[in-house]
C-alpha positions in Angstrom: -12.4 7.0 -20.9 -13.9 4.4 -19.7 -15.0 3.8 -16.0 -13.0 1.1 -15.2 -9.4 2.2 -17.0 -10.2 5.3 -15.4 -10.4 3.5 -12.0 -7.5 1.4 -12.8 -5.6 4.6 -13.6 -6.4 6.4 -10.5 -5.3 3.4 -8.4 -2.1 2.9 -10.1 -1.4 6.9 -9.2 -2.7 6.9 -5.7 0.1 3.4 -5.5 2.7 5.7 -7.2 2.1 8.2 -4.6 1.5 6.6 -1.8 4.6 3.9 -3.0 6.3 7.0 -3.2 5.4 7.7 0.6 6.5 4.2 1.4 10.0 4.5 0.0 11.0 8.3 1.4 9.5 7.4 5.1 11.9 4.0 4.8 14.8 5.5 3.6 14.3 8.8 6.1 13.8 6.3 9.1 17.2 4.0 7.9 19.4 6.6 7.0 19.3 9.5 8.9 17.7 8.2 11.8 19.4 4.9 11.8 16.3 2.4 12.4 16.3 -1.3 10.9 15.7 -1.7 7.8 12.7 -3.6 8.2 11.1 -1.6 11.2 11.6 1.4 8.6 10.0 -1.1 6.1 6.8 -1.3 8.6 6.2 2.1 9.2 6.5 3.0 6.3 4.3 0.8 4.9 1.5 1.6 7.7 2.1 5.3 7.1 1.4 4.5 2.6 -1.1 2.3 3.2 -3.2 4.9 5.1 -2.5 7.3 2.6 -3.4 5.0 -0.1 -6.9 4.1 1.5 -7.5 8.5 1.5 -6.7 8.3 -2.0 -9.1 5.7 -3.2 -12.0 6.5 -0.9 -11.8 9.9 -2.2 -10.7 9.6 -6.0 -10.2 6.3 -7.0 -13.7 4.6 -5.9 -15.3 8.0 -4.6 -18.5 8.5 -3.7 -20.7 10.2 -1.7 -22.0 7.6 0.1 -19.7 5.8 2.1 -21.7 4.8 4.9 -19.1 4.0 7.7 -15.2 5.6 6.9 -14.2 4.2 10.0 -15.5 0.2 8.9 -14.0 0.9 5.5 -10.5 1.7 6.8 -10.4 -1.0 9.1 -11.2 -3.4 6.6 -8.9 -2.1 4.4 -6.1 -2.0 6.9 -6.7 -5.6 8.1 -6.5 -7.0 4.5 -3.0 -5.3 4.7 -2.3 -6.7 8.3 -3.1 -10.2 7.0 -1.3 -10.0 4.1 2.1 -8.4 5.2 3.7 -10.8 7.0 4.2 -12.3 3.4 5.3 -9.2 2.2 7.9 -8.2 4.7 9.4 -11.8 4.9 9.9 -11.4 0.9 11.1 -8.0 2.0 13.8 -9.8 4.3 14.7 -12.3 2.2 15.9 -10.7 -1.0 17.2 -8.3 1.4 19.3 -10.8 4.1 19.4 -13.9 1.7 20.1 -12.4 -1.5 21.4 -9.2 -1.0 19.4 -6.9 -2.7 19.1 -3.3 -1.5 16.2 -2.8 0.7 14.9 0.1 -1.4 15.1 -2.7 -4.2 13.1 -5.3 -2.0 10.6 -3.0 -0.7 9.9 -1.9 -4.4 10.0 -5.2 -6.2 7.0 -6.4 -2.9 5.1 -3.9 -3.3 4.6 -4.2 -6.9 3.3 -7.5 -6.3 1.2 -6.9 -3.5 -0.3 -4.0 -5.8 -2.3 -6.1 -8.5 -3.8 -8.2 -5.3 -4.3 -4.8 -3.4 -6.8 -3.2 -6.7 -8.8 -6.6 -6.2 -9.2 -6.4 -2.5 -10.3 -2.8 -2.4 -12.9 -2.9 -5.4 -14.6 -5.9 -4.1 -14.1 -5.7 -0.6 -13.6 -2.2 1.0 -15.3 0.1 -1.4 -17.9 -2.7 -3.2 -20.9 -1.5 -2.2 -19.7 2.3 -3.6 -20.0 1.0 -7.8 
């Protein structure tokens, strides 16, 4: 296979897992212990995102020579931290505006913020690793 579909393939399975992480710490935190939607939505999202970044720095864009884990992380995490505020106000508003089921929302965002997500992490976070 080649490199870069192999890449692509291992980011689209660290998303489905961590994605998968997303939706189960959401739905746990909303319906059994009977947080906001939205507050479930953040956690949750903190909680894949840090999963995700493991999965990448160790399969998708692994190498042995990641100088600073710690710098990586962080830069990954603020890319998220900048960008969410777009993500959860699309996450409230097909929720509270259209009506959409917030399992619906979250998974129709983070879909979207995905394909931006592959970019950001091959040429920022984990560039000087190819």
């Amino acid at each position: 296979m080649v490199p870069q579909m192999k890449q692509i393939n291992l980011f689209v399975l660290g998303g489905a897992v961590s994605f998968l992480i997303n939706i189960v710490t959401t739905f746990f935190l909303v319906d059994f212990l009977g947080l906001w939607y939205l507050a479930s939505s953040i956690i949750g999202a903190v909680v894949s995102w840090s999963s995700f970044f493991l999965f990448n720095r160790f399969f998708t864009f692994s190498h042995d020579n990641l100088p600073n884990l710690w710098g990586a992380y962080i830069k990954n995490m603020s890319f998220y931290a900048l960008s969410s505020p777009i993500g959860f106000f699309a996450i409230y508003f097909l929720t509270s505006v259209l009506g959409l089921h917030y399992l619906l929302s979250v998974t129709l965002v983070a879909g979207g913020m995905s394909v931006i997500s592959f970019f950001f992490s091959k040429f920022f976070v984990f560039n000087h690793l190819d």
